[in-house]
C-alpha positions in Angstrom: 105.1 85.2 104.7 104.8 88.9 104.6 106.0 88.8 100.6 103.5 85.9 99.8 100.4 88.2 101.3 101.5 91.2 99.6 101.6 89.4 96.0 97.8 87.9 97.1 96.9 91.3 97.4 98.3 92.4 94.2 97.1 89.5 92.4 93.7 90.1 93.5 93.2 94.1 93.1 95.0 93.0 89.7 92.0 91.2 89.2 89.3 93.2 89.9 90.6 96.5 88.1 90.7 93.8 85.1 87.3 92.6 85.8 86.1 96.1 86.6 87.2 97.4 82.9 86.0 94.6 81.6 82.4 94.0 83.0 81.7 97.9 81.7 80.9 96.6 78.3 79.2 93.2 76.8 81.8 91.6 74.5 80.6 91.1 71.1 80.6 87.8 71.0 78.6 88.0 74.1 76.3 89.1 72.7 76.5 86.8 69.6 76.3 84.0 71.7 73.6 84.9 74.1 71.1 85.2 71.0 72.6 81.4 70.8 70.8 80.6 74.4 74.3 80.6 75.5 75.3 82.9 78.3 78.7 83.7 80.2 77.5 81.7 83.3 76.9 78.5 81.2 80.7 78.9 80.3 81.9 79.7 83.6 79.9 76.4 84.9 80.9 74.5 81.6 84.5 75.3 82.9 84.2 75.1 86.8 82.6 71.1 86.0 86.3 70.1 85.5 87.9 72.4 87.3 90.8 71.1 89.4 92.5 73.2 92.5 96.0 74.6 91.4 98.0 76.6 93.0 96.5 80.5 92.4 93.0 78.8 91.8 92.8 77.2 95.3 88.6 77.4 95.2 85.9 77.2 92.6 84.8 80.6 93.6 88.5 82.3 93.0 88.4 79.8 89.8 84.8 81.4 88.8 86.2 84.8 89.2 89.0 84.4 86.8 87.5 82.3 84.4 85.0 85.5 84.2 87.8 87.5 83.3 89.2 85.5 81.2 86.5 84.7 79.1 85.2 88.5 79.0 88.7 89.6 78.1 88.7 86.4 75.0 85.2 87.3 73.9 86.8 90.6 72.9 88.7 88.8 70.7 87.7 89.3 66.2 89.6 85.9 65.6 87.6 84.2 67.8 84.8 85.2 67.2 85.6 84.6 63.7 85.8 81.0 64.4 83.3 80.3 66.3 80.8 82.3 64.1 82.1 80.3 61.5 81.2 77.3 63.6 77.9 78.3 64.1 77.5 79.1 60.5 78.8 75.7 59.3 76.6 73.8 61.5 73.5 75.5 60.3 75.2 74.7 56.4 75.2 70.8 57.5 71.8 70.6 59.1 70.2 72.2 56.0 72.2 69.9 53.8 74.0 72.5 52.2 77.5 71.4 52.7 78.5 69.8 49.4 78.6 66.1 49.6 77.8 66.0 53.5 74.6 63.9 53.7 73.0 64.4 57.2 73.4 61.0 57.5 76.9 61.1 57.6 76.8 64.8 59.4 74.9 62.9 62.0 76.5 59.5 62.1 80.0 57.2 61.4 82.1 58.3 60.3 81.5 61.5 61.2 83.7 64.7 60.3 86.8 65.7 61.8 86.2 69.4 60.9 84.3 70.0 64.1 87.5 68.4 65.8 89.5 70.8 63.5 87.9 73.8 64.0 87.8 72.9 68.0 91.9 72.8 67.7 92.2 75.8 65.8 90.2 77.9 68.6 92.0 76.0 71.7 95.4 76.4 70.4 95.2 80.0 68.9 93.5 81.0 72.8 95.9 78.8 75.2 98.9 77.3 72.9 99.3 73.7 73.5 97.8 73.9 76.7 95.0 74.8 75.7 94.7 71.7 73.3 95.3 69.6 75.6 92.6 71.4 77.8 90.6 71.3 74.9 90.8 66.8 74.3 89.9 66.4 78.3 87.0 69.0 77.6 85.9 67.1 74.2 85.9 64.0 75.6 83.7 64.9 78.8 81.8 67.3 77.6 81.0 69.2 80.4 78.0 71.5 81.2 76.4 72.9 77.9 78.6 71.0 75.6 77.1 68.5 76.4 73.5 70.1 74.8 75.5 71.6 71.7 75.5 70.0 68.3 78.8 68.3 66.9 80.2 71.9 65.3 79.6 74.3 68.1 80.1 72.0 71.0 83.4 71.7 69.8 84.1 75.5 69.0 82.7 76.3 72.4 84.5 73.9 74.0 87.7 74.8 72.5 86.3 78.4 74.1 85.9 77.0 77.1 89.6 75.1 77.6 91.8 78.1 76.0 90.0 80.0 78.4 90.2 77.6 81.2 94.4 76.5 79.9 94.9 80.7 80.9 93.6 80.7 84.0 95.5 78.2 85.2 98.8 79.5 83.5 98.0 82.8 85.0 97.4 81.7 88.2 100.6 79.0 88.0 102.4 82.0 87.1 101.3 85.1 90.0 102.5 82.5 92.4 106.2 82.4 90.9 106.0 78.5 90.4 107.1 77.1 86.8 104.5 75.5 85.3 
């Protein structure tokens, strides 16, 4: 008993030196996607709308606190923020029709791309593995908090954001409490 409260109290001043070093400075792509009307709580709530108690994540306040890590420590990251500008910059090629052969019609409608979906794998799986795909389908298919208010590019990059993130934390968490995931 002793052992389990001494690794809760290493977990958690783990935590907050993390989030301490972290919160001194706005991560780039932060900032990139604030000017985007999205903001770090819309992807903390994005994530805590399917958030599921696990073992290390017992609460959706503990689960809030680590996915705020998580993501500030992940929005420091050049290749993702390399795909999700490129997201951004892609949807704003489609809906001025300036994607070769990609009518707005077809952008817009059936059958639609699988790029999006593409692009959406390529963040989830490069930020949580296989996990984090997986994380990434359930998150597609419910779109969940301001994914559900994105268009078809960037709601799929920033939910692919969202579930790597979300696939760590629960890794982590899985893994500070000695079980095998």
């Amino acid at each position: 008993m002793v052992n389990l409260a001494a690794q809760h109290l290493k977990q958690t001043s783990c935590l907050q030196v993390r989030l301490k070093k972290l919160n001194s400075q706005t991560p780039p792509l932060l900032t990139y996607l604030e000017g985007k009307g999205i903001t770090l709580q819309n992807l903390i709530h994005s994530a805590l709308e399917l958030y599921i108690p696990h073992p290390g994540v017992e609460t959706p306040e503990k689960a809030a606190e680590m996915l705020k890590a998580e993501f500030l420590e992940i929005l420091n990251d050049v290749n993702v923020s390399t795909l999700i500008v490129a997201a951004f910059q892609a949807q704003e090629e489609a809906e001025n029709d300036r994607i070769p052969g990609l009518t707005k019609e077809r952008f817009l409608g059936r059958p639609g791309l699988v790029a999006d979906e593409l692009i959406g794998i390529a963040i989830a799986t490069y930020i949580g593995g296989s996990k984090g795909m997986f994380e990434f389908v359930r998150f597609d298919q419910a779109k969940p908090g301001v994914l559900k208010e994105l268009p078809p590019l960037t709601n799929d990059a920033i939910g692919a954001l969202v579930a790597g993130v979300s696939s760590n934390v629960y890794t982590r968490a899985v893994k500070n409490k000695g079980i095998t995931p």
